[in-house]
DSSP file (Angstrom, degrees, kcal/mol; ACC not computed):
  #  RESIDUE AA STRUCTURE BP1 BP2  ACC     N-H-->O    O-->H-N    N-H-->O    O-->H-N    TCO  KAPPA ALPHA  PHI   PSI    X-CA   Y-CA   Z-CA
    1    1 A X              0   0    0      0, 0.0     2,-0.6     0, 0.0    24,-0.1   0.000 360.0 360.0 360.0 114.9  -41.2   27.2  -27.3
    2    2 A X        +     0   0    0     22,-0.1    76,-1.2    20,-0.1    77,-0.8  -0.820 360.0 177.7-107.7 153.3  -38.0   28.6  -26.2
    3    3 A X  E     -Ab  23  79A   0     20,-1.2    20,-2.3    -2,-0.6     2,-0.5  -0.963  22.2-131.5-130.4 137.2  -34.9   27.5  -26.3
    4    4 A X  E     -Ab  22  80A   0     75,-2.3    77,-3.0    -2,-0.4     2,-0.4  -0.852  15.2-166.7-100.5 139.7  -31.5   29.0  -25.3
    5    5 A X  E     - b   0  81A   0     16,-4.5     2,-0.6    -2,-0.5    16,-0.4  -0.964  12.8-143.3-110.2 110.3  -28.9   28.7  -27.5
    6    6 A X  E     - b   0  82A   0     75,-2.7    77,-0.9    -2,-0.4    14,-0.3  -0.698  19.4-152.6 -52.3 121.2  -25.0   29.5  -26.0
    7    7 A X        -     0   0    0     12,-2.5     2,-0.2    -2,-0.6    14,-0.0  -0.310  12.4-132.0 -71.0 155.7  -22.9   31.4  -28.9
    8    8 A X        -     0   0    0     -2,-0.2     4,-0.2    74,-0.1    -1,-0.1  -0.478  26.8-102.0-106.9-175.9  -19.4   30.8  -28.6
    9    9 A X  S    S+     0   0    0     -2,-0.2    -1,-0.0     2,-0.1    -2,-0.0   0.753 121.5  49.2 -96.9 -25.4  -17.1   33.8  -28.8
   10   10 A X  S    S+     0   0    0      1,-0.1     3,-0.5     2,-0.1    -3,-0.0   0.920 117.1  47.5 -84.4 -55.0  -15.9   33.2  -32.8
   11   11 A X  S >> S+     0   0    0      1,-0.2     3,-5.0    72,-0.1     4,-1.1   0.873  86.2  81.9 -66.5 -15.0  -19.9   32.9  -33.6
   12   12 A X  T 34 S+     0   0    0      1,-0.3     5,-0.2    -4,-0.2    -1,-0.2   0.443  76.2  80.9 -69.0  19.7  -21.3   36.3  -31.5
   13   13 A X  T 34 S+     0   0    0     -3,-0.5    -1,-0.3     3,-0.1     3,-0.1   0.654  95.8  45.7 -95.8  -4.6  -20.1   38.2  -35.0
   14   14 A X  T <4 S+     0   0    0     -3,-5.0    -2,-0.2     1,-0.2    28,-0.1   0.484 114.2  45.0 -88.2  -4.8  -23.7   36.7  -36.0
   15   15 A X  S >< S-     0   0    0     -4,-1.1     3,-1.5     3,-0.1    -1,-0.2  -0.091 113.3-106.9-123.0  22.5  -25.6   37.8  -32.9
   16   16 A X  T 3  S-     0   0    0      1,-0.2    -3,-0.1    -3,-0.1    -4,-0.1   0.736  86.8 -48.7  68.3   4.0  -24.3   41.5  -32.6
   17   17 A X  T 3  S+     0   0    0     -6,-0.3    -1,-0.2    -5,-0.2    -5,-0.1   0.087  93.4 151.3 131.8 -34.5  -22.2   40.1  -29.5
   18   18 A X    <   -     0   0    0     -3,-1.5    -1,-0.2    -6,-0.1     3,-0.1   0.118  35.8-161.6 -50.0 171.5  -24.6   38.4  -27.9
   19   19 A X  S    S+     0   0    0      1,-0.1   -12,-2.5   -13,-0.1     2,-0.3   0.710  82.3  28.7-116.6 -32.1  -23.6   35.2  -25.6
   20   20 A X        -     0   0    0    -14,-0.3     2,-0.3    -5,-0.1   -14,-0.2  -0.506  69.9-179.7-110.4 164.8  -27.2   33.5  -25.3
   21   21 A X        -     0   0    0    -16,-0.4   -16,-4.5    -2,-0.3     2,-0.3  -0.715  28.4-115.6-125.0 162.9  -29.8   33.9  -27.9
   22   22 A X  E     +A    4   0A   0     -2,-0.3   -18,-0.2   -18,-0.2     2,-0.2  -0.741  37.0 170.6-105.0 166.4  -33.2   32.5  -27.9
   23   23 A X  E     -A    3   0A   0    -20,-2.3   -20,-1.2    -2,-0.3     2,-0.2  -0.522  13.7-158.0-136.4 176.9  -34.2   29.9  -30.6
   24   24 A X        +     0   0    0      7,-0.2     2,-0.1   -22,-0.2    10,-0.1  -0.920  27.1 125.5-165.5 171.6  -37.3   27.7  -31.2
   25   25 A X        -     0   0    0     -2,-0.2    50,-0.2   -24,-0.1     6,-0.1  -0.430  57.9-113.2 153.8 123.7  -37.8   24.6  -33.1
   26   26 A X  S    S+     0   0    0     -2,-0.1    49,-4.6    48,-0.1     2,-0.3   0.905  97.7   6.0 -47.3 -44.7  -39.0   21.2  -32.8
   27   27 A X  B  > S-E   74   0B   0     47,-0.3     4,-1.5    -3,-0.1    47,-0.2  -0.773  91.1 -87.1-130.1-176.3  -35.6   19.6  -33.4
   28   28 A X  H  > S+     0   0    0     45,-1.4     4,-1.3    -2,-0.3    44,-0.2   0.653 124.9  52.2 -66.1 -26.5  -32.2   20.7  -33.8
   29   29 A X  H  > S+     0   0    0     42,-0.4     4,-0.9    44,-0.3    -1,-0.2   0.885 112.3  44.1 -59.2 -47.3  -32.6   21.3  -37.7
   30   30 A X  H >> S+     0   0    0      1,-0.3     4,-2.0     2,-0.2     3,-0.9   0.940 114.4  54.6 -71.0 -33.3  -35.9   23.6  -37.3
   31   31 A X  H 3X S+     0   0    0     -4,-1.5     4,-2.2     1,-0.2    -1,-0.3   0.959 112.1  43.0 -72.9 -46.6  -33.7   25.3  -34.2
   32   32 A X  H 3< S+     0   0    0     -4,-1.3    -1,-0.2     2,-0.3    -2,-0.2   0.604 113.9  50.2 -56.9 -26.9  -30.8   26.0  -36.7
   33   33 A X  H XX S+     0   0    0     -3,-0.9     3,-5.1    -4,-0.9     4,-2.5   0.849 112.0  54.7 -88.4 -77.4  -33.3   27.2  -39.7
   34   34 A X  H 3< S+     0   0    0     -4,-2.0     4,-0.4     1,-0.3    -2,-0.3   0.801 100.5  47.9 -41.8 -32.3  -34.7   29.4  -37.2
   35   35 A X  T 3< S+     0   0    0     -4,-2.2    -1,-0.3    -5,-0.4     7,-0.3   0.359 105.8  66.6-101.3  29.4  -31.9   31.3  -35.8
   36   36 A X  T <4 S+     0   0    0     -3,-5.1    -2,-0.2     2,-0.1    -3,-0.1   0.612  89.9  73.3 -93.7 -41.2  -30.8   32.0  -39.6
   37   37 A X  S  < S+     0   0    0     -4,-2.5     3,-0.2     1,-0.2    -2,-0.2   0.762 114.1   8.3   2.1 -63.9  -33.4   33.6  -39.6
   38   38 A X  S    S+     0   0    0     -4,-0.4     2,-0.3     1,-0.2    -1,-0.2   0.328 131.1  52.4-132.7  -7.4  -32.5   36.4  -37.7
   39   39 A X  S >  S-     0   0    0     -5,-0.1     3,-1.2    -3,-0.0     4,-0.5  -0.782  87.3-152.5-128.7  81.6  -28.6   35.7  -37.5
   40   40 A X  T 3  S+     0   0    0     -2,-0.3    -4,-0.1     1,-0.2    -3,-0.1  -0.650  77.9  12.1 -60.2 118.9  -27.9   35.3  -41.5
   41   41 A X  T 3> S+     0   0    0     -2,-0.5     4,-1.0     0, 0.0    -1,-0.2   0.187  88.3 106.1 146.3  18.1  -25.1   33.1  -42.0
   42   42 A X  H <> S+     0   0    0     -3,-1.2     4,-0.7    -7,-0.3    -6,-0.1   0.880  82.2  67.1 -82.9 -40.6  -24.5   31.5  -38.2
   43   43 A X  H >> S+     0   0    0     -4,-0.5     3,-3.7     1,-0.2     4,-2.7   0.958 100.1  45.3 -32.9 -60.2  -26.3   27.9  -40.3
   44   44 A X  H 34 S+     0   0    0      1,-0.4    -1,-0.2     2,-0.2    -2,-0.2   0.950 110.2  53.3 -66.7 -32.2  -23.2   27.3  -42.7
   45   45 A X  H 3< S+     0   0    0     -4,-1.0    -1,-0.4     1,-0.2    -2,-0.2   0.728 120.5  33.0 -80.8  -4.1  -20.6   27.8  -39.9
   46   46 A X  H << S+     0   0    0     -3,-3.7     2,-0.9    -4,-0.7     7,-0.7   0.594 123.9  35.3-116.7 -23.9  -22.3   25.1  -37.8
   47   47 A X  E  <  -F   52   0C   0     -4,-2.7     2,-0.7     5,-0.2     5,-0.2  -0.767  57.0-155.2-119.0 140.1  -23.9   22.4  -40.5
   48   48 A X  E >  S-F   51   0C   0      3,-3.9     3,-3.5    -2,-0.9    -3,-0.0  -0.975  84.4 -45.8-110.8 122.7  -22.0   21.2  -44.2
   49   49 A X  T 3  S-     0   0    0     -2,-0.7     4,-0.0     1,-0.3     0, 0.0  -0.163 127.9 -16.3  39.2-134.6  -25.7   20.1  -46.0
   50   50 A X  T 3  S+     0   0    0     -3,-0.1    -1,-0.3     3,-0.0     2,-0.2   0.042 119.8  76.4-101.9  11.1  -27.4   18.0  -43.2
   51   51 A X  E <  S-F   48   0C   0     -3,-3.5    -3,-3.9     1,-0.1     3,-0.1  -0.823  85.9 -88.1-140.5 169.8  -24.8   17.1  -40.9
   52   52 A X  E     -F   47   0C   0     -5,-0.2    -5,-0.2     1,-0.2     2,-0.2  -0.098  43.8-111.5 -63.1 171.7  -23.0   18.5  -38.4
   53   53 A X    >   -     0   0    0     -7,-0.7     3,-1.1    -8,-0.1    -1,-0.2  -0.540  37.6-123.6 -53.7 134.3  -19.9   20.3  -39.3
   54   54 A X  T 3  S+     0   0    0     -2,-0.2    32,-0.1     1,-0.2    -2,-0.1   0.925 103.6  41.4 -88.0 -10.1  -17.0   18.1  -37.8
   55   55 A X  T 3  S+     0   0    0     30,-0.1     2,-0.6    31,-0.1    31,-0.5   0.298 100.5  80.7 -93.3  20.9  -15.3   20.2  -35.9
   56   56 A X    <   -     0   0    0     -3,-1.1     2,-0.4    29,-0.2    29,-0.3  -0.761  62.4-162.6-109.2 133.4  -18.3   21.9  -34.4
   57   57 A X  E     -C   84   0A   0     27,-0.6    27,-1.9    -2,-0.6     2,-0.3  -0.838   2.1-158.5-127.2 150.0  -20.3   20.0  -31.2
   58   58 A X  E     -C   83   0A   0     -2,-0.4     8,-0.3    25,-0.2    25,-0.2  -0.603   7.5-165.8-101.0 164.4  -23.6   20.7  -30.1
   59   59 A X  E     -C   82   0A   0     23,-1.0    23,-3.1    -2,-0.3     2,-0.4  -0.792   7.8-155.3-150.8 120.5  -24.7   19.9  -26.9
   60   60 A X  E >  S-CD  81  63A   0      3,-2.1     3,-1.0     1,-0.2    21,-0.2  -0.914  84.1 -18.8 -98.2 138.3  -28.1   19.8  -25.5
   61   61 A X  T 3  S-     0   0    0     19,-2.2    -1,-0.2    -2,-0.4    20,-0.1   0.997 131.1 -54.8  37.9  68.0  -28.7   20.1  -21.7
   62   62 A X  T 3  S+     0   0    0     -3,-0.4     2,-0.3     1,-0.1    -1,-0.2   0.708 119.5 114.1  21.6  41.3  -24.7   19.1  -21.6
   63   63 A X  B <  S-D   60   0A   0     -3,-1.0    -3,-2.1     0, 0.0     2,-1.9  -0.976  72.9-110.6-125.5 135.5  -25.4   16.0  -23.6
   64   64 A X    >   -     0   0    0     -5,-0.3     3,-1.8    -2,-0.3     2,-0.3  -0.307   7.8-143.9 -74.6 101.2  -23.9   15.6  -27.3
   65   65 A X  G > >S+     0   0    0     -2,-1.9     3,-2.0     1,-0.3     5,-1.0   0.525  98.0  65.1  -6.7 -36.0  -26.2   15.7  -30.3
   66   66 A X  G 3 5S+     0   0    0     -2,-0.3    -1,-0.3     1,-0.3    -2,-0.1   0.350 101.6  45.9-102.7  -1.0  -24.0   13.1  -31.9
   67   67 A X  G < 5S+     0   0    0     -3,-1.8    -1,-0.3     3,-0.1    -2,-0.2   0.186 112.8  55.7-101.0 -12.4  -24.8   10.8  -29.5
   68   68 A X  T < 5S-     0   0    0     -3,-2.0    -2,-0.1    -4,-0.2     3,-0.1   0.499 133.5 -64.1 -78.5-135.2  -28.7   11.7  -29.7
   69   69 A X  T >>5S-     0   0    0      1,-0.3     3,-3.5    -2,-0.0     4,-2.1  -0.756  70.8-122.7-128.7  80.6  -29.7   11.3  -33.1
   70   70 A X  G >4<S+     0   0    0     -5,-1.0     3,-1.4     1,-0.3     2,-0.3   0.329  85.8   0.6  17.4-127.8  -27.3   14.4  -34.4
   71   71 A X  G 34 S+     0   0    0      1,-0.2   -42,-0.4   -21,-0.2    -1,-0.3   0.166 133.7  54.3 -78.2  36.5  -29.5   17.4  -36.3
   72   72 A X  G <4 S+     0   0    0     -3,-3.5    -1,-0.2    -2,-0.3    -2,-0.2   0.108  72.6 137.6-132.4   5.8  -33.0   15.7  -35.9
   73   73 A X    <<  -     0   0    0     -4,-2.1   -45,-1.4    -3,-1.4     2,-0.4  -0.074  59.9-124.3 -15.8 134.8  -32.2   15.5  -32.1
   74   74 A X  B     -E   27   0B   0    -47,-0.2     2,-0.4   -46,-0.1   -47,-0.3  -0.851  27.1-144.5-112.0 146.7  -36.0   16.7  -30.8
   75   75 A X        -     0   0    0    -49,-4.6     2,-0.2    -2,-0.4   -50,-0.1  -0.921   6.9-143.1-122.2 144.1  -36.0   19.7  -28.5
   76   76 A X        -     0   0    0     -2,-0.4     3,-0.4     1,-0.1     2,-0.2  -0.629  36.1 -90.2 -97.9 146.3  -38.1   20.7  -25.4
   77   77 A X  S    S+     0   0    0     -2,-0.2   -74,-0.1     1,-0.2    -1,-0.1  -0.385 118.3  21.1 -48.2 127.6  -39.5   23.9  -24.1
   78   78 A X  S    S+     0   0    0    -76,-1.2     2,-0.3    -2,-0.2    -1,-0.2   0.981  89.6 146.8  68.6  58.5  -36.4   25.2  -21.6
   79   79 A X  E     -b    3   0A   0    -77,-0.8   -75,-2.3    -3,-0.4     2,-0.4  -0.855  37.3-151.0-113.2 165.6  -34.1   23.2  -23.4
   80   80 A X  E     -b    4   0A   0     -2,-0.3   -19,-2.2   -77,-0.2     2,-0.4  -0.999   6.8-162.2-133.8 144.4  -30.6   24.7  -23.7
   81   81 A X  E     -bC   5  60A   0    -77,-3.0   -75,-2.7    -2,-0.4     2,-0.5  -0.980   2.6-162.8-123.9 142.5  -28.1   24.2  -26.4
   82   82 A X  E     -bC   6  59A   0    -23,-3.1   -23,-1.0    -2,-0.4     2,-0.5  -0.913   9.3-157.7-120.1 122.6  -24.5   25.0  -26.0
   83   83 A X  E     + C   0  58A   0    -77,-0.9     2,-0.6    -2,-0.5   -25,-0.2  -0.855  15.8 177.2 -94.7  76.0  -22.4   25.3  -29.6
   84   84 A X  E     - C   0  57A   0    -27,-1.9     2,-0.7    -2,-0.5   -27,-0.6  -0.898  22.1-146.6-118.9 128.5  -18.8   24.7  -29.2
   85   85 A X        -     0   0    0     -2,-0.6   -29,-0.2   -29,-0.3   -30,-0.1  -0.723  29.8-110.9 -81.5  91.5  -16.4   24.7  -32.0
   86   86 A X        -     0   0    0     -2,-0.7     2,-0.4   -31,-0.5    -1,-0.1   0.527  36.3-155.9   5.5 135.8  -13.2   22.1  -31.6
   87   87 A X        +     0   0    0     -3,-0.1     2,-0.4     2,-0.1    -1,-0.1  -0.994  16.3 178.7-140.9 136.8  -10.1   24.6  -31.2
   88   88 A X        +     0   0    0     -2,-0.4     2,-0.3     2,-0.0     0, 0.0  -0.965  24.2  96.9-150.0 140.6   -6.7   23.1  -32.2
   89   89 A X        +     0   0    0     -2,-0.4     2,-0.3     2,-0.0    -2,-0.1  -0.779  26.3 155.6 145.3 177.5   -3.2   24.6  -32.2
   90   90 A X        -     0   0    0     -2,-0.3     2,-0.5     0, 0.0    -2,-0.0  -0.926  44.9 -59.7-178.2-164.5   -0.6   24.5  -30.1
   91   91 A X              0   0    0     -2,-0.3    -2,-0.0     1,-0.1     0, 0.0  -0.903 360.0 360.0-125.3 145.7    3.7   25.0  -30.1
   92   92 A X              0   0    0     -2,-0.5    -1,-0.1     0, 0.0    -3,-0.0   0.711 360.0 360.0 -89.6 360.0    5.5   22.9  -31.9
């Protein structure tokens, strides 16, 4: 089963750069175990223990996990998941 996973530009220092990688995984957990796997340490910066991080949002096929059922979300072959992490600042 593959699955594309989008990287964000702050995560690609766990994928050598990369923009895409591929993944596999029944659900979103197994998809998360699996690319630590081969990108150590990309897990903690997107899940605290079993849940999502809160300022990070998945989306598969541009709908949000958190609206699914969050990391046990089930994944398809040619599914795509998109990882973007909440960015906050401004001028005061």
């Amino acid at each position: 089963m593959a699955i594309e996973v989008r990287i964000p530009t702050i995560l690609r220092t766990y994928t050598d750069g990369a923009k895409a990688v591929e993944g596999k995984g029944d659900t979103l957990a197994d998809l998360l175990t699996d690319l630590e796997s081969r990108h150590t340490g990309i897990r903690e910066r997107i899940v605290d223990g079993d849940e999502l991080r809160r300022f990070v949002n998945v989306y598969l096929n541009d709908e949000d996990v958190r609206f699914l059922d969050g990391i046990s979300t089930a994944l398809s072959d040619g599914d795509s998941i998109t990882i973007l992490p909440a960015v906050a600042g401004g001028m005061n």
